[in-house]
C-alpha positions in Angstrom: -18.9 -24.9 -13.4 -16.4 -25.8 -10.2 -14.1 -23.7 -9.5 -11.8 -26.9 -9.1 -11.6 -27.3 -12.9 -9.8 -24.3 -13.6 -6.5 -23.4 -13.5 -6.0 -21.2 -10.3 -3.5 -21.4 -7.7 -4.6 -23.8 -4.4 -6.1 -22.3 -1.2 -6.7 -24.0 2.1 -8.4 -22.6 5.0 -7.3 -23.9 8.4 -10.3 -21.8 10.6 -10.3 -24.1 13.8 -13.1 -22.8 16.2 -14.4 -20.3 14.2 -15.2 -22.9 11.1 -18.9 -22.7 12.5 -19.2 -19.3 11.9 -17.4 -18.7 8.6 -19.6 -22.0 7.2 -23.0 -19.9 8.5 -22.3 -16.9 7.2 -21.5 -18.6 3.6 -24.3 -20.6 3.6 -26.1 -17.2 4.5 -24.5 -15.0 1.3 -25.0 -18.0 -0.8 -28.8 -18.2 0.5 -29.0 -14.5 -1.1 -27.4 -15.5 -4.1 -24.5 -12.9 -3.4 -22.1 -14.6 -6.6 -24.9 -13.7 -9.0 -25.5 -10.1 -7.3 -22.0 -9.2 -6.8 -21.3 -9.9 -10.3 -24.6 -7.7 -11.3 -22.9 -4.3 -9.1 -26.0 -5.2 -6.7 -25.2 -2.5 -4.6 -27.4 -3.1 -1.2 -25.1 -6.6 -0.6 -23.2 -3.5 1.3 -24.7 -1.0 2.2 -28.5 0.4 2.3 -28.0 4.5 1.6 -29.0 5.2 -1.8 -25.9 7.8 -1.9 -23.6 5.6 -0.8 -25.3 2.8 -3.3 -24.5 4.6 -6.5 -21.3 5.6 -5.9 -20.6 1.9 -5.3 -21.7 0.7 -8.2 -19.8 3.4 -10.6 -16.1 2.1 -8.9 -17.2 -2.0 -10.1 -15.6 -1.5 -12.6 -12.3 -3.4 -12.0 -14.7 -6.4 -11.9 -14.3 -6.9 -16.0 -11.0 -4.8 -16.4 -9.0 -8.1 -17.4 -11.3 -8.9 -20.1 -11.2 -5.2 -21.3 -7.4 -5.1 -21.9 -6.7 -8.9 -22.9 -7.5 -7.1 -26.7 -5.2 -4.1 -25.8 -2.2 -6.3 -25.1 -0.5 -6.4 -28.8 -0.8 -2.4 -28.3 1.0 -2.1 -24.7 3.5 -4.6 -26.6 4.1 -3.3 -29.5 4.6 0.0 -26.8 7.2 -1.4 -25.4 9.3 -2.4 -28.2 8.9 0.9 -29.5 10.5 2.6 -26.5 13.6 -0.4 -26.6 14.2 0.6 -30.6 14.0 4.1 -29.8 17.5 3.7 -27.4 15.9 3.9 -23.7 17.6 2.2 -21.3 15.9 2.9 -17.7 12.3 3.2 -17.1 11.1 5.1 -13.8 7.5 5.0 -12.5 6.1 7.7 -10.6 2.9 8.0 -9.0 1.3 6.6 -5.0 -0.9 4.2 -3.7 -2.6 1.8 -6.2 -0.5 3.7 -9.1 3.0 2.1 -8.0 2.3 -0.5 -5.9 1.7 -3.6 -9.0 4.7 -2.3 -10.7 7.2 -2.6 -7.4 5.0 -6.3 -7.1 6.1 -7.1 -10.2 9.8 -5.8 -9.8 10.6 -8.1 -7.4 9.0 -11.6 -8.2 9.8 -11.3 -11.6 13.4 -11.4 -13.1 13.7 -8.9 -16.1 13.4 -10.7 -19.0 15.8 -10.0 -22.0 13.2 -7.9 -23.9 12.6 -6.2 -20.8 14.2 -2.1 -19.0 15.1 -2.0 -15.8 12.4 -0.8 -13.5 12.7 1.7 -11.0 9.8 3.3 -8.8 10.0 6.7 -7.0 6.8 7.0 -4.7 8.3 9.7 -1.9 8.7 13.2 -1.5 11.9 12.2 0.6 14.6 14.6 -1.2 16.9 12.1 -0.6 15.2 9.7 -2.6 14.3 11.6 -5.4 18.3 12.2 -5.8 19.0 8.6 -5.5 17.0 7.9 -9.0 18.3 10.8 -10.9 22.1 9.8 -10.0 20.6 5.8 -10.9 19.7 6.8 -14.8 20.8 8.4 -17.6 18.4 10.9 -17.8 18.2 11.5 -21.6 18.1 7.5 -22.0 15.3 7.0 -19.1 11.5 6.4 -19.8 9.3 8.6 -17.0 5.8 7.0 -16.7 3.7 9.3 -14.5 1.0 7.8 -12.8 -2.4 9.6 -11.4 -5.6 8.2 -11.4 -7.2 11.7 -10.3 -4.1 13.6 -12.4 -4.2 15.8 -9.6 -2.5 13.8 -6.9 0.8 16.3 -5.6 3.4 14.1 -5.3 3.5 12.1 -8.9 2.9 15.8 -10.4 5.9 17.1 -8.5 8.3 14.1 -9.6 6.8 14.6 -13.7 7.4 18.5 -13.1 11.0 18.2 -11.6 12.1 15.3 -14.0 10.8 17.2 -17.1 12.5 20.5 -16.0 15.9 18.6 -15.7 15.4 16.7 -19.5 14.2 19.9 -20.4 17.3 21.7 -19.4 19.2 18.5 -21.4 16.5 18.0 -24.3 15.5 21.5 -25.1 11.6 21.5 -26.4 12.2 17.8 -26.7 11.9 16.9 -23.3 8.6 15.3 -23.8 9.6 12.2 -25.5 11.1 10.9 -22.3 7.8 10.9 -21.1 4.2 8.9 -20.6 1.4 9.9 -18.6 -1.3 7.1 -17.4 -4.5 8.7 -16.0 -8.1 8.9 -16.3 -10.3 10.8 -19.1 -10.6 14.7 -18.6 -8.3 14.6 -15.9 -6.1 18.0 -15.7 -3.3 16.2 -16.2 -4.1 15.0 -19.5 -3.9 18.7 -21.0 -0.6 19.9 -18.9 0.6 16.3 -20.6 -0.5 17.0 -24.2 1.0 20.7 -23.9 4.3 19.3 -22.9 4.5 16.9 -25.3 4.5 13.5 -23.8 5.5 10.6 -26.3 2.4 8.9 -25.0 -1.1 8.9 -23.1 -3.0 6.2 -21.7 -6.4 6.7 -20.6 -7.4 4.4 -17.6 -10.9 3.7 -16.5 -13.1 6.1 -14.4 -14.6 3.1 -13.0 -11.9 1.7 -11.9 -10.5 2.7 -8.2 -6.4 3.5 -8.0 -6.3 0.3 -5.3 -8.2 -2.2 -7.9 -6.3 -1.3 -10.9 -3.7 -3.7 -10.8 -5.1 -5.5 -14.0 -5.5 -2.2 -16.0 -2.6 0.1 -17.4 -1.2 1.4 -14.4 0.1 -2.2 -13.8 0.2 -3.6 -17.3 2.4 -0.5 -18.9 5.5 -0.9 -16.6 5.2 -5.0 -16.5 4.9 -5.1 -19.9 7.9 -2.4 -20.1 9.8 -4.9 -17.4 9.1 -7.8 -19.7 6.9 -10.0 -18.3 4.6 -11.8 -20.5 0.9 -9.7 -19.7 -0.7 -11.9 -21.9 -0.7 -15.0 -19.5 -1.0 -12.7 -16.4 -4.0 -11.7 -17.8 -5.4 -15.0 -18.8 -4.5 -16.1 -15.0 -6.8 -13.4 -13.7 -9.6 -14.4 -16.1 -9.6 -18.0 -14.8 -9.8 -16.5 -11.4 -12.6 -14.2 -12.9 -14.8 -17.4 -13.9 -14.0 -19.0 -10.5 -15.4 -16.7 -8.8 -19.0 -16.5 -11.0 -18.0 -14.0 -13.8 -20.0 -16.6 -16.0 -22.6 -17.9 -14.1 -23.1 -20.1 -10.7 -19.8 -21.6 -9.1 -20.0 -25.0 -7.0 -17.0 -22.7 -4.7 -15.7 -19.6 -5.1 -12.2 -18.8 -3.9 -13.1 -15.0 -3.6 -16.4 -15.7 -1.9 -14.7 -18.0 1.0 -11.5 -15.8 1.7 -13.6 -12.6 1.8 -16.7 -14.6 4.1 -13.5 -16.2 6.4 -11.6 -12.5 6.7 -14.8 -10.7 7.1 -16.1 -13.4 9.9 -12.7 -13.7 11.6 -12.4 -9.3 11.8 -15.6 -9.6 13.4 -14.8 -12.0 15.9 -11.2 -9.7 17.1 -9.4 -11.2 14.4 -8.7 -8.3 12.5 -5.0 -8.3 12.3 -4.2 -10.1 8.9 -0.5 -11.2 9.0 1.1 -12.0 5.6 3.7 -14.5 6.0 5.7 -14.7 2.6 8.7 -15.9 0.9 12.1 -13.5 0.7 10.9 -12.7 -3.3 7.3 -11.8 -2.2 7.9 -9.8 0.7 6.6 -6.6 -1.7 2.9 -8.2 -2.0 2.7 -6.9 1.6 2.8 -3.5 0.1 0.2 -4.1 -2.3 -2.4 -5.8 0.4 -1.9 -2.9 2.4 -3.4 -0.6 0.2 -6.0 -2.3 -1.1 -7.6 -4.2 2.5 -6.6 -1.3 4.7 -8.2 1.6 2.2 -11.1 -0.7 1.8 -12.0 -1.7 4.7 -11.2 1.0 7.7 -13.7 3.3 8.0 -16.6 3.3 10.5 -14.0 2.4 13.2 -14.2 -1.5 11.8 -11.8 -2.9 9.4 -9.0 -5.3 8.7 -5.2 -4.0 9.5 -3.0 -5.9 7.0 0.1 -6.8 8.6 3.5 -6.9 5.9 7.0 -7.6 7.5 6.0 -8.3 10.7 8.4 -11.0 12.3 7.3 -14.0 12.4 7.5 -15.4 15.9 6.5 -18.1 17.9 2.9 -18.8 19.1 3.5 -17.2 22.3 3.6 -13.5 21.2 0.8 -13.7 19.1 -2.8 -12.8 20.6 -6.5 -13.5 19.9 -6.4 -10.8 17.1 -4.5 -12.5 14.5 -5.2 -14.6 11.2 -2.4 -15.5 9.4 -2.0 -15.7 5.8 0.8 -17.9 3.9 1.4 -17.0 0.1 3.9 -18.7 -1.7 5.0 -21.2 -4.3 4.5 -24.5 -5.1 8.0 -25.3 -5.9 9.7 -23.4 -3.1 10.3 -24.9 0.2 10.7 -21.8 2.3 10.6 -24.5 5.3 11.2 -21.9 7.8 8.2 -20.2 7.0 6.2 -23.3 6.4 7.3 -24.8 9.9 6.4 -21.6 11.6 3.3 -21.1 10.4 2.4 -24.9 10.9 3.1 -24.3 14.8 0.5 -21.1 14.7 -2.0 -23.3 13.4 -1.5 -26.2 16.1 -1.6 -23.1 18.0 -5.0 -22.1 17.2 -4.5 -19.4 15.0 -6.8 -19.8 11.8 -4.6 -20.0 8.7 -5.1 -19.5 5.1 -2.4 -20.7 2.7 -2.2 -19.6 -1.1 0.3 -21.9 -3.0 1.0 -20.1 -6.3 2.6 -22.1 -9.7 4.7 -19.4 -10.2 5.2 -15.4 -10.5 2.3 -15.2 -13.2 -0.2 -16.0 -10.9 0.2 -13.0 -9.7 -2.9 -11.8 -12.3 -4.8 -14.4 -11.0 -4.3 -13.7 -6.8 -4.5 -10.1 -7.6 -8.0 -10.3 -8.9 -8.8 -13.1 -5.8 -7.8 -10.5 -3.2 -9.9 -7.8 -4.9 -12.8 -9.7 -4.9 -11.9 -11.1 -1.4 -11.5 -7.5 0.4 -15.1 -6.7 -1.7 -16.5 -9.6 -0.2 -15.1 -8.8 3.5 -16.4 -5.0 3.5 -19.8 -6.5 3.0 -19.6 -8.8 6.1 -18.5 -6.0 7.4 -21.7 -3.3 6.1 -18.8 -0.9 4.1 -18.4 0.5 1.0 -15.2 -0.6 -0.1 -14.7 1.8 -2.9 -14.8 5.0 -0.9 -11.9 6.7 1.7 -14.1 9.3 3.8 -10.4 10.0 6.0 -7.9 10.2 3.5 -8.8 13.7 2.6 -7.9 14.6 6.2 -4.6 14.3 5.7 -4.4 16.2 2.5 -6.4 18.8 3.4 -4.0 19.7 6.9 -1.3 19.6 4.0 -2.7 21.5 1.7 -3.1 24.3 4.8 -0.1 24.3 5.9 1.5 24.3 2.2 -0.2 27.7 2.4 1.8 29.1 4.6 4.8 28.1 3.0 3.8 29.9 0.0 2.8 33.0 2.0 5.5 32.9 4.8 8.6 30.8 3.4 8.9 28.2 5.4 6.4 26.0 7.7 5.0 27.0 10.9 6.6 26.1 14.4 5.3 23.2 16.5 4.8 23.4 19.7 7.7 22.7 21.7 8.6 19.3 22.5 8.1 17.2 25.6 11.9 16.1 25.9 14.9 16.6 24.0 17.9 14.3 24.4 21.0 12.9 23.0 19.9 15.1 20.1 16.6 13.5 19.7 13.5 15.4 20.7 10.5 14.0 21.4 6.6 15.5 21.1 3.7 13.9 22.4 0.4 14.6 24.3 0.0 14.2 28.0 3.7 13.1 28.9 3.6 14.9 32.1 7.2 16.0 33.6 9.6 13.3 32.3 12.9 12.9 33.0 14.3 11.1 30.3 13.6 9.8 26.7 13.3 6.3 28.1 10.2 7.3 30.7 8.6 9.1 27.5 8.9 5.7 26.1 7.8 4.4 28.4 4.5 6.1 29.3 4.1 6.2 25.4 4.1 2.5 25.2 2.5 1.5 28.4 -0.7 2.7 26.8 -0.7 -0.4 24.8 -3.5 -2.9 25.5 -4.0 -6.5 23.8 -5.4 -5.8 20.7 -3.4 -2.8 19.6 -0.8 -2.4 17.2 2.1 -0.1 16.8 2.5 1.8 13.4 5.7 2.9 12.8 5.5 6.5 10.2 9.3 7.0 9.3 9.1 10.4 7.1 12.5 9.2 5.8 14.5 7.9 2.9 14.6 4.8 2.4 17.8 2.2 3.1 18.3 -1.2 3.7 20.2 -0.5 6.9 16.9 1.7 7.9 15.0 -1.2 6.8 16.8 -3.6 8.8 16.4 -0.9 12.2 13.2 -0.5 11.9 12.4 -4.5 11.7 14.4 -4.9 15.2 12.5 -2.1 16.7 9.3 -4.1 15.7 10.8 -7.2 16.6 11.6 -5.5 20.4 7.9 -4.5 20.7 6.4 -7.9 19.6 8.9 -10.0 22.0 8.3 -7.4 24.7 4.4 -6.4 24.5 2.8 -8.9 21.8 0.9 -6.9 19.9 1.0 -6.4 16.1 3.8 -3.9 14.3 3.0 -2.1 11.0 5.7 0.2 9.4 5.2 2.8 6.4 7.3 5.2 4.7 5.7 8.6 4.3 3.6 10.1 2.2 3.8 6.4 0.3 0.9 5.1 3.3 -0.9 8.2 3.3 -2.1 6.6 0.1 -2.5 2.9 1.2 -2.8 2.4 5.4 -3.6 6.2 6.5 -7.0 5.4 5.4 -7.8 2.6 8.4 -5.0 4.3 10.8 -8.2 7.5 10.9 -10.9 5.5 10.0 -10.6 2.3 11.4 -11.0 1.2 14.9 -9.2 3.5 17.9 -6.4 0.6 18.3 -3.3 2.4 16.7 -0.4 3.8 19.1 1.5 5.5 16.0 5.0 6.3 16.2 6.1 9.2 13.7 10.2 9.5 12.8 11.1 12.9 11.0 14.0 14.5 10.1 15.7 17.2 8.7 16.9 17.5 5.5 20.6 18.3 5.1 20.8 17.7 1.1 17.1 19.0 0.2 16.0 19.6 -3.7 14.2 22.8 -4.9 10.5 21.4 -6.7 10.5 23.3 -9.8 7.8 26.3 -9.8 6.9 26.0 -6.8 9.0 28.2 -3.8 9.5 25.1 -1.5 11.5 22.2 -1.6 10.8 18.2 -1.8 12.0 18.3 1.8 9.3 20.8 3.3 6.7 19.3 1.2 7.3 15.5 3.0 8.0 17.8 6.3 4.2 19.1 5.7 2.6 15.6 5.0 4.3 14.7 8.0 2.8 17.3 9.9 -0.3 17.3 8.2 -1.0 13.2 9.1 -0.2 14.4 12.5 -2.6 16.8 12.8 -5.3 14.2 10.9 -4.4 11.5 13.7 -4.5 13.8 16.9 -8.4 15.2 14.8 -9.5 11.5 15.3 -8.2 10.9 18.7 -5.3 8.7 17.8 -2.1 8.0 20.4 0.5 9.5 18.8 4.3 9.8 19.7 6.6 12.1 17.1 10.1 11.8 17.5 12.3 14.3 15.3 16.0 12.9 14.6 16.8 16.3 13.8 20.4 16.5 12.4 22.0 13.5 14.0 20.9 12.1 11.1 18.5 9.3 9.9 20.0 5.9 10.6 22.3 7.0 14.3 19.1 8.5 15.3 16.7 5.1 14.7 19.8 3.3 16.8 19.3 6.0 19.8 15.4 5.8 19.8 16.0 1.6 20.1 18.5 1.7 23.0 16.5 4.1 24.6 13.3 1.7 23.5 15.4 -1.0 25.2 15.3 0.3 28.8 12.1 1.1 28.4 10.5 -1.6 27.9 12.9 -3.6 30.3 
């Protein structure tokens, strides 16, 4: 069977000088028959520790999930009208990493269909936040899907706990209809979600990983809830499936080559994979993230997907990029096109994904899957594990403690700096005069392969949005390397895995704040606001355990948005 007979969307790989290399190391895997063994959970195509082996092979199995819920379609459906008829007119999805990222995918390259609810998605502890969707909904008419793999993830059993306690204070004992629980089987959650009465429960696979679950009910539920036909967005990812071997031998398989080309190309110092995308895509960047950057970095190797970065000219780009265009046939997006054309007659290899439309997403979700599976074993990774993210969790966790048994979290030490309001904490700073020299010496630490990773521990805005691009778009034009940016905790769950684990490149700049308008979490004696001020501190500590460059910067109360525009005109003369 060749893969060019089926119905998938077109890829071309522009490689240039490392076309050699990609070519040797396919003709290698195919040499080994790696299609037949990858689709047989051959565990040692990745690694060669017996340990490491097994649990491998018990997290494949995302590799059938499309086939296993193409039957379980008419029951998601019939779902979903169920929930319309019974007078709901919001749905909200709840949950981190791999649990909300399809659904906020979907949301924006789909429209809502007629049939379909509107779809919102709370994935921070930001107080802030979780006020901005309560004041969004009616709450009695609102559909709550709470989403954990583990069902013991904190922050999705935080927002179920202080939505149900509000219906419940509405709703009476009844407060359970408004809700649905998607998790695992024997998870903790599934009892706490039985005893309260939740109008439904869907059991995901064990086998399955949060990050490859895209295809299973985490991202099928809320699409189908949205509207969007599942059916065919399953039947894309099952062409893609037999493309890439799931029935026997392929002449070329489009998972196969993208994963040999990223794998080859990280190896070589091109490890900073830069998504260029339409306006209506921009959200697949999320969803990349999570799945290359937790897959990948560990064992201070890895590929650091790059979302939002802006796109410049050929000039402020270095030897560590590969840029990848994913868009649509039937959409010019000529800007993007041209600029990308000019990287590649740059040098810069170049991989461009040309989808029919939004229900190709089933079919480019499943490619990348198997594409960041085939890159970790380039690479000599186990893609299904995240040795550092516990890190992170368990710093929380400790200092969540001490909430509990003192009131409130413990001091920091003080900071370097404090000025216009701003104050400023970082590690060997020295005697510095102003907030500009702490900059300054922050930023001169950068060398040519490293990347700046914004952490903003904030709520969300579009005018924050649009700061924080220009304060990436300063430190490209200014010290050309790559800029990542996350909101916290939502990359704890996605990039925090490669910012610990992956190679010693990061400088990372953490934003915090304080929390005027905070929101008590219902039986527990702390607020949302401490518990994002402890994952804050808690990723700190993580970072400065695996030797990271870190900066924090606490806006303190001049607020969230004035204190981003001090930290750039201070940035400015900096970097002058």
């Amino acid at each position: 069977m060749d893969a060019s007979s089926l119905s998938i969307p077109a890829m071309t790989l522009q490689l240039g000088q490392y076309q050699a290399a990609v070519t040797a190391k396919l003709q290698d895997f195919n040499a080994r028959n790696f299609t037949a063994g990858f689709w047989q959970k051959q565990a040692d195509l990745w690694v060669q520790d017996a340990e490491a082996q097994q649990s491998l092979r018990s997290f494949m199995g995302w590799l059938r999930v499309a086939e296993t819920m193409l039957p379980r379609v008419g029951e998601i459906e019939e779902f979903a009208r169920e929930i319309k008829a019974a007078g709901f007119k919001h749905v909200v999805v709840m949950g981190m990493g791999g649990s909300t990222m399809t659904p906020i995918v979907f949301k924006q390259a789909f429209e809502r269909s007629a049939d379909g609810l509107p779809l919102l998605v709370l994935d921070t502890t930001n107080p802030g936040s979780v006020r901005e969707i309560e004041e969004a909904v009616s709450l009695p008419e609102t559909l709550f899907v709470v989403a954990s793999k583990s069902g013991t993830t904190a922050e999705p059993l935080a927002f179920g706990d202080y939505f149900y306690a509000r219906l419940k204070e509405l709703k009476g004992e009844k407060a359970g209809e408004n809700f649905v629980a998607i998790t695992d089987p024997g998870s903790k959650f599934v009892t706490q979600a039985t005893n309260e009465g939740y109008r439904r429960i869907f059991l995901n696979f064990a086998e399955v990983g949060g990050r490859f679950s895209a295809l299973s009910y985490f991202g099928l539920v809320p699409a189908a809830l949205y509207g969007i036909d599942i059916n065919t967005l399953l039947e894309r990812a099952i062409a893609m499936m037999r493309a890439t071997g799931s029935e026997g031998d392929v002449a070329h398989n489009p998972g196969l080559e993208l994963g040999v080309a990223l794998g080859v190309l990280a190896q070589q110092g091109r490890d900073k994979l830069t998504l260029v995308v339409p306006e209506n895509l921009t959200d697949l960047g999320l969803w990349l993230e999570q799945l290359i950057a937790e897959s990948t970095g560990k064992e201070d190797k890895g590929i650091l997907p790059v979302a939002g970065d802006p796109l410049g000219t050929p000039e402020v780009y270095g030897p560590d990029r590969v840029f990848v265009y994913v868009g649509y046939e039937n959409q010019p997006d000529e800007e993007n096109r041209r600029k990308v054309a000019a990287l590649e007659a740059a040098g810069h290899p170049v991989v461009t994904i040309l989808m029919r439309d939004a229900l190709d997403l089933g079919a480019e979700f499943f490619r990348w899957e198997v594409a960041t599976a085939v890159a970790s074993a380039v690479l000599e990774i186990n893609p299904f594990d995240q040795p550092n993210v516990q890190a992170a969790k368990t710093a929380t966790d400790q200092l969540m403690k001490v909430v509990v048994e003192r009131g409130s979290l413990p001091q920091t030490s003080a900071p370097v700096l404090t000025e216009n309001g701003l104050s400023y904490y970082t590690s060997g700073a020295g005697s510095t005069a102003t907030a500009a020299d702490v900059l300054k010496s922050f930023f001169g630490q950068a060398g040519t392969d490293n990347f700046l990773c914004i952490q903003a521990y904030l709520m969300e805005t579009p005018a924050l949005n649009a700061e924080l691009d220009e304060l990436r778009r300063l430190v490209q034009q200014r010290l050309h390397i790559a800029t990542a940016s996350g909101y916290g905790p939502r990359f704890l769950h996605s990039t925090g895995q490669y910012h610990k684990g992956g190679p010693n490149t990061g400088l990372f700049l953490q934003l915090t704040t304080d929390h005027a308008q905070d929101l008590p979490l219902p039986g527990r004696p702390y607020t949302f606001g401490t518990f994002q001020n402890a994952q804050a501190a808690g990723d700190l500590e993580a970072l400065h355990t695996a030797g990271r460059r870190t900066l924090r910067v606490h806006l303190g109360s001049v607020g969230e948005e004035a204190g981003v525009a001090q930290l750039l005109q201070d940035l400015r003369t900096a970097l002058a």
